[in-house]
SEKE-806775 format. One record per residue (C-alpha): x, y, z; residue number from 0; residue in one letter. Coordinates in pm, 1 decimal, always signed. Each point is the difference from the previous one (the first is absolute). Example, Ala and Ser with C-alpha at 12.3 -4.5 7.8 and 13.67 -1.06 7.14 Angstrom:
# residues 2
{rec {+1230.0; -450.0; +780.0}; 0; "A"}
{rec {+137.0; +344.0; -66.0}; 1; "S"}
This chain:
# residues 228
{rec {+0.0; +0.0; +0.0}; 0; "X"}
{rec {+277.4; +255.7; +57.1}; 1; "X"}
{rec {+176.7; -108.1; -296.6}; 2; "X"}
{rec {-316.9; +62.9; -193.5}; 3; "X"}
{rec {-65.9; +353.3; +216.5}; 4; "X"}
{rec {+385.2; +104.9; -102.4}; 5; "X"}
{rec {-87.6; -58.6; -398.8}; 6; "X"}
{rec {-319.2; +262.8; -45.2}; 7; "X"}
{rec {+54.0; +368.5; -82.6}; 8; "X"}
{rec {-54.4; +232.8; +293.8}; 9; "X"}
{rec {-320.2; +111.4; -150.6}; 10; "X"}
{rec {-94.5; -366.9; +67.1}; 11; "X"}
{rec {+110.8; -8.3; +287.2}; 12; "X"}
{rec {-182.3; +324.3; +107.9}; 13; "X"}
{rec {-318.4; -111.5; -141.7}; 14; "X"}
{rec {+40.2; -319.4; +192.0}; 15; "X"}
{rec {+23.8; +214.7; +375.6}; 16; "X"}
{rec {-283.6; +193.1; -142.2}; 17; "X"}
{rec {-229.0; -259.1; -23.8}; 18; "X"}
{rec {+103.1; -207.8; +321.2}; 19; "X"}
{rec {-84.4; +290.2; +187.8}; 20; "X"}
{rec {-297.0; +94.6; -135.0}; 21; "X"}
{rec {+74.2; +297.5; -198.9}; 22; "X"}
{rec {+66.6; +188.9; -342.2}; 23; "X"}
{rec {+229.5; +267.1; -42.2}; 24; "X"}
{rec {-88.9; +193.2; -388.5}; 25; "X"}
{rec {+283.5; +190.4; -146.5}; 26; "X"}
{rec {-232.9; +238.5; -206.6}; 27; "X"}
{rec {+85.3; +365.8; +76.7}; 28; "X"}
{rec {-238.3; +169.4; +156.0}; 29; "X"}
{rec {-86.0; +371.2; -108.7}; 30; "X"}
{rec {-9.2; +332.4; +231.2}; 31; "X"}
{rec {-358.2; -6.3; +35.4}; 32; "X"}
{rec {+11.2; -400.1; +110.7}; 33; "X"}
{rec {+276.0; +73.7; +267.6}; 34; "X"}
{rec {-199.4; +328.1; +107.1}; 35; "X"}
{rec {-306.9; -231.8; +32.7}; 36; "X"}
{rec {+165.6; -253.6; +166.5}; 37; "X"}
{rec {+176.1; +201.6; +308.3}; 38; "X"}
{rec {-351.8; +212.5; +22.5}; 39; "X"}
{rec {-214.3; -252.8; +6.2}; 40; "X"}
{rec {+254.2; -242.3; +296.5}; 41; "X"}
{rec {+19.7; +329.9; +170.8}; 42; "X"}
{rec {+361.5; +17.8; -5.6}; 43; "X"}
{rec {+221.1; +349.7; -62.4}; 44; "X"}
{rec {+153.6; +56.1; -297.1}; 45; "X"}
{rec {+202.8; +324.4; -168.8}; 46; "X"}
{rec {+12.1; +77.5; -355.0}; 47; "X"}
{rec {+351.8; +170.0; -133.0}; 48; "X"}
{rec {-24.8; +203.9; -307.3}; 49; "X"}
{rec {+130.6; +331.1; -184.6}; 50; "X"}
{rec {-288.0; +321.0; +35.6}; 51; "X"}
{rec {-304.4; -80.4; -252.5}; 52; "X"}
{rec {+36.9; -351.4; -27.2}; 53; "X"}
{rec {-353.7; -71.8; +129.8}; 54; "X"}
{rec {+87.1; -104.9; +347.9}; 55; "X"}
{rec {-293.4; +187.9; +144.2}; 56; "X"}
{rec {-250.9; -94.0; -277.5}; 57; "X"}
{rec {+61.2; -344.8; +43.7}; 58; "X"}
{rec {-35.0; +12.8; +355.0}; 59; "X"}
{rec {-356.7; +183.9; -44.4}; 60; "X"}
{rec {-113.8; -201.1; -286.4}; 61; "X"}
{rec {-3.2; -305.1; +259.6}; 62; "X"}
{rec {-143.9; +202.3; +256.3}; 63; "X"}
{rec {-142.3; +334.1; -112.4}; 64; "X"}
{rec {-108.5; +104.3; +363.7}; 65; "X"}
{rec {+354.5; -77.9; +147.9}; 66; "X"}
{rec {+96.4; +257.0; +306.5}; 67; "X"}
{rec {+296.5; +189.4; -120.8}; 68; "X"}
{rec {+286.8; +150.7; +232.4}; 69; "X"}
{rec {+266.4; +163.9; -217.7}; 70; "X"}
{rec {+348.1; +9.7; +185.5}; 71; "X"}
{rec {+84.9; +353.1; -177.0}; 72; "X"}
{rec {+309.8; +217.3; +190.5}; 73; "X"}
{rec {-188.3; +215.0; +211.7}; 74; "X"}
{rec {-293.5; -233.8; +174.4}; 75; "X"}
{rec {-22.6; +13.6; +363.7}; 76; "X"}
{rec {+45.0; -298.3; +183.1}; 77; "X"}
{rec {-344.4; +52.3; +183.0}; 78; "X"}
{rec {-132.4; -20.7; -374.4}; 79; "X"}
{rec {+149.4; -376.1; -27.2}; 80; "X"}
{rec {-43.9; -78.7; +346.8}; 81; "X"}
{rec {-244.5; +200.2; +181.2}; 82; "X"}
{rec {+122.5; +142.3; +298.4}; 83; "X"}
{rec {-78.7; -43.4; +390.1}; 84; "X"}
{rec {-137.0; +298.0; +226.0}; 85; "X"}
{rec {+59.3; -14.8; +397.1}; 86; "X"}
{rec {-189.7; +169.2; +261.8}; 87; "X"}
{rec {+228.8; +313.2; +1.8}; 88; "X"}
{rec {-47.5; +56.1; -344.2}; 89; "X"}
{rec {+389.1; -180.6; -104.5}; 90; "X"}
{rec {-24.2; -153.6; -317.5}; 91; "X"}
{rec {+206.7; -310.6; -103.4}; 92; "X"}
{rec {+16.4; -216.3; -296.8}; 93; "X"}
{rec {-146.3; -412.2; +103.8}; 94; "X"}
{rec {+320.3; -205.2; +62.6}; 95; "X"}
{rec {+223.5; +206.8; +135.7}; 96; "X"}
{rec {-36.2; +7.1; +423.9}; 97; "X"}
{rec {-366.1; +43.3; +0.5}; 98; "X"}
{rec {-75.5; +72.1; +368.3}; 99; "X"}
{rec {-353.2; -82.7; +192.9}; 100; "X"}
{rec {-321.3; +202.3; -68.1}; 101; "X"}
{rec {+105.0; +40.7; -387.7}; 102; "X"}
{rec {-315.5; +23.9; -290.8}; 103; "X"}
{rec {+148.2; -114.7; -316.5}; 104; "X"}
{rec {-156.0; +223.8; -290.9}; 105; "X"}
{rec {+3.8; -225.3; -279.4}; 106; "X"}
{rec {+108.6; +139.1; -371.9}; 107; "X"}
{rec {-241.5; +61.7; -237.9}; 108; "X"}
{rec {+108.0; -289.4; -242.3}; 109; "X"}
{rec {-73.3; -234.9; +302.5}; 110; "X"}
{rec {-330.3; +82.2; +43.9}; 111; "X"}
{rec {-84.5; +13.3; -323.5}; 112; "X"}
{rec {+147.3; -391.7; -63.5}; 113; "X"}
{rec {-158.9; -72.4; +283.8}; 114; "X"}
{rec {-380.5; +75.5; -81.8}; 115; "X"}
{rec {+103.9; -172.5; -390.5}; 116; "X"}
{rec {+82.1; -303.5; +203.0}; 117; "X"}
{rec {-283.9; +18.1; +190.3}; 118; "X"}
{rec {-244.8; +38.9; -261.7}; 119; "X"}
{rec {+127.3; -258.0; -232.2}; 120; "X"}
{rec {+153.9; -278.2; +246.2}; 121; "X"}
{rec {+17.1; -289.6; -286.1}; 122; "X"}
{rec {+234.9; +248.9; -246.2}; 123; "X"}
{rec {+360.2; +62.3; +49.0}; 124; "X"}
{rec {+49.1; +415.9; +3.4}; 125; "X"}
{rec {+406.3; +111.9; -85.5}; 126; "X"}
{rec {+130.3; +197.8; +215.6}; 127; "X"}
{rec {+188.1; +191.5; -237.8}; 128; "X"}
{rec {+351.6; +173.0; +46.4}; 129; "X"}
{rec {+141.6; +192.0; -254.1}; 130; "X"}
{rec {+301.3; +191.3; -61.0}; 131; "X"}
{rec {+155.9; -190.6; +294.7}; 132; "X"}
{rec {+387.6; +37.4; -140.1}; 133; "X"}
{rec {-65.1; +335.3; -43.1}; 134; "X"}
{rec {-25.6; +73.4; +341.3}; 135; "X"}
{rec {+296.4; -12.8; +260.3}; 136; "X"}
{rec {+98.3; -271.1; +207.7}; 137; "X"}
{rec {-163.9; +156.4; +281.2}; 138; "X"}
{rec {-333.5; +21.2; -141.9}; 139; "X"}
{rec {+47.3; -296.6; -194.5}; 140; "X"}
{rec {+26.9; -151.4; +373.4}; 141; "X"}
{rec {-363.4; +45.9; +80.8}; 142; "X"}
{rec {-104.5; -260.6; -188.7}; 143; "X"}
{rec {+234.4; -243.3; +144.3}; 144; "X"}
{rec {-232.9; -144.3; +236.9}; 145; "X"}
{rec {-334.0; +81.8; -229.1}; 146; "X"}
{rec {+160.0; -246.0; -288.2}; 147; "X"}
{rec {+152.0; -224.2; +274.6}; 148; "X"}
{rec {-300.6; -87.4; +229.3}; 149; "X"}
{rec {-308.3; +159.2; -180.2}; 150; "X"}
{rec {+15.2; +280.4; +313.2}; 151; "X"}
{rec {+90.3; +353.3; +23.4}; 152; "X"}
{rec {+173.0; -86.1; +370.5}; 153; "X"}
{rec {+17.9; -315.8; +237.8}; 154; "X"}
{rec {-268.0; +200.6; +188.2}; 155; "X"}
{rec {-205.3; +219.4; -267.5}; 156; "X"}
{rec {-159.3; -9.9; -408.1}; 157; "X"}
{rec {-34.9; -406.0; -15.5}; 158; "X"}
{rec {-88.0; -30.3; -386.2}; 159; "X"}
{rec {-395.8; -194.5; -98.2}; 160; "X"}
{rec {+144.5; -344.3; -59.6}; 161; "X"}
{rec {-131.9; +24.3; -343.5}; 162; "X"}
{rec {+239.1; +251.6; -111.5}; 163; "X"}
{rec {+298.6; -45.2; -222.6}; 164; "X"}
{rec {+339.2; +260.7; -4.2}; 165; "X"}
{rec {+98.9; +75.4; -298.6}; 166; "X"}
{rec {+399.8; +243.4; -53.5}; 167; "X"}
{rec {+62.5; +192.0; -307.5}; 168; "X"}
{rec {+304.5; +150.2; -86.3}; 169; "X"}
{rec {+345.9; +48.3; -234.5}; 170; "X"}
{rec {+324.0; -30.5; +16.5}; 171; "X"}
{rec {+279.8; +254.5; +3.0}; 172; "X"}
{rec {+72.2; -108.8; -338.5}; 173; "X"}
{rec {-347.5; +96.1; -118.8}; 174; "X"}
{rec {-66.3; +296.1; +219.5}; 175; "X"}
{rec {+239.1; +295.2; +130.6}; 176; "X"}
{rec {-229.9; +72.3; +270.5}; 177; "X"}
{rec {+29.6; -379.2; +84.3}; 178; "X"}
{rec {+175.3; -88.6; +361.3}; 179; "X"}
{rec {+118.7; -390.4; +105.5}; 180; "X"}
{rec {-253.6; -184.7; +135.2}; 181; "X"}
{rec {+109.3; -183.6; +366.0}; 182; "X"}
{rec {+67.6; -379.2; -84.3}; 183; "X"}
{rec {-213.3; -61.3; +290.7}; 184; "X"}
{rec {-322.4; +144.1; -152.3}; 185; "X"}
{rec {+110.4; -172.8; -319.7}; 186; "X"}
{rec {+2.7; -312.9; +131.0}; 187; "X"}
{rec {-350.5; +38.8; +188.4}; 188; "X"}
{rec {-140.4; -44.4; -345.4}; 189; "X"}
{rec {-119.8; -319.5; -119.3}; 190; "X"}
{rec {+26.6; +87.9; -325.0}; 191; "X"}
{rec {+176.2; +290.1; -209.5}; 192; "X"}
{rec {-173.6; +31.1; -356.4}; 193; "X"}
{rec {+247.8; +170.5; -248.3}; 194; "X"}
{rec {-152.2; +225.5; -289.3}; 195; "X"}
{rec {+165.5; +53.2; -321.8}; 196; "X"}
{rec {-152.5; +274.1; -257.7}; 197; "X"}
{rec {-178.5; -250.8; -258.6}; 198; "X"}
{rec {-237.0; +79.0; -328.3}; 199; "X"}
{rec {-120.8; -355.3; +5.0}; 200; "X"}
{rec {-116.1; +6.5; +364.6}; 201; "X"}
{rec {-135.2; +383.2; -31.2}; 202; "X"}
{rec {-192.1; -79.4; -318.0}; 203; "X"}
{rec {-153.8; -276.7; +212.7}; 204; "X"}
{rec {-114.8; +238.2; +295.9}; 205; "X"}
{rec {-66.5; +243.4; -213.5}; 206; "X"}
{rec {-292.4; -282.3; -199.2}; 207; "X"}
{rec {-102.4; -78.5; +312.1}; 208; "X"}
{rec {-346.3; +114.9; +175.6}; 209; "X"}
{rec {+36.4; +248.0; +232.5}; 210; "X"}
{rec {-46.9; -55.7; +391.6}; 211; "X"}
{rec {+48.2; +297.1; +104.5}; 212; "X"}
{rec {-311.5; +175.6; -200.0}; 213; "X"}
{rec {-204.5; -339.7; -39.7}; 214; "X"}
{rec {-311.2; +142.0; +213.4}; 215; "X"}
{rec {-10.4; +313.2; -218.0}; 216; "X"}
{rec {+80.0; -138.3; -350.8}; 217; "X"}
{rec {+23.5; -377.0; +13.2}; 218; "X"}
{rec {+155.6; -85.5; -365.3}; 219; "X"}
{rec {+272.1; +305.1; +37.6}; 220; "X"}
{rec {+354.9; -117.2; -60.9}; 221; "X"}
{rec {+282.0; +113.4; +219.4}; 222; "X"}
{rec {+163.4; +172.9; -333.0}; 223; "X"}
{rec {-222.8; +131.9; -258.1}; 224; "X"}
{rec {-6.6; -236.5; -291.8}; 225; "X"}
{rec {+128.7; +289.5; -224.8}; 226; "X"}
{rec {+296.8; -9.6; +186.9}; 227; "X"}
């Protein structure tokens, strides 16, 4: 038997483990959209990578046109990202950092409107939708540590609806001059990182397809005008 095991190719061989334990593994490729489906619909966190215009955003939004959006420009206030926490004599704090006794977290406006999405639609997955996040510095890009990490603002505060799904958009410094590293430990808090590469083929396709985004108002409109 081993002699006969040490004569097949190692796609034999492979095949063979697959079926004695009761699985298939397909080597087809699977497109943007399929991978974007995929981590979305497992509720796992994923970031796409791509140069300014490449559709990162319209992808996002064609797969879930009432996503919650919180752009990481230079400039935002941490309370924006984070909320902030208000004490008794009127200190204010950021949840996370040495909250003290007798705080009221004041939630950001993105949480509560994820929240009440989740809420009203328990059964759908809603993206929680980052954008810009290499555009930001390290600091900021730091809020979201724990956010993409645990699905919370802080250990203590912002616990996201269990049917959302984080999803990180950004470019590199190669693609962007306004572009900063991103901290390997973010990075790797990612179960997937989706690179984009500028591509007629795949914009034609979007472009034939219906739109989501206006499907109540005009339900055979294309996301590019067929003239186009």
């Amino acid at each position: 038997q081993q002699e006969q095991q040490s004569q097949l190719s190692p796609e034999e061989k492979s095949a063979r483990r697959q079926q004695r334990m009761g699985i298939k593994v397909t080597r087809k490729e699977m497109s943007v959209k399929d991978q974007m489906d995929f981590y979305i619909k497992n509720g796992m966190s994923f970031m796409l990578h791509g140069p300014s215009g490449v559709g990162k955003s319209s992808r996002v939004e064609a797969i879930d046109p009432n996503l919650t959006s919180v752009p990481l420009w230079n400039g935002v206030l941490p309370e924006d990202v984070i909320g902030k926490v208000i004490y008794p004599n009127g200190e204010v704090g950021l949840p996370g950092e040495g909250e003290k006794q007798g705080g009221v977290w004041v939630p950001p406006d993105w949480y509560v409107e994820l929240k009440k999405k989740c809420e009203a639609e328990p059964d759908k997955p809603h993206v929680l939708f980052i954008d810009e996040v290499t555009n930001a510095r390290e600091t900021t890009q730091s809020l979201i540590f724990h956010i993409t990490l645990h699905k919370s603002i802080s250990p203590s505060s912002g616990k996201l609806p269990s049917n959302s799904v984080v999803v990180l958009a950004g470019n590199s410094k190669e693609e962007s001059g306004a572009a900063y590293n991103m901290p390997e430990p973010l990075f790797r808090r990612m179960c997937g990182h989706i690179y984009l590469k500028p591509s007629i083929k795949d914009w034609i396709e979007w472009g034939s397809e219906k739109s989501t985004k206006y499907s109540e108002d005009d339900p055979e409109r294309l996301n590019i005008h067929p003239i186009v």
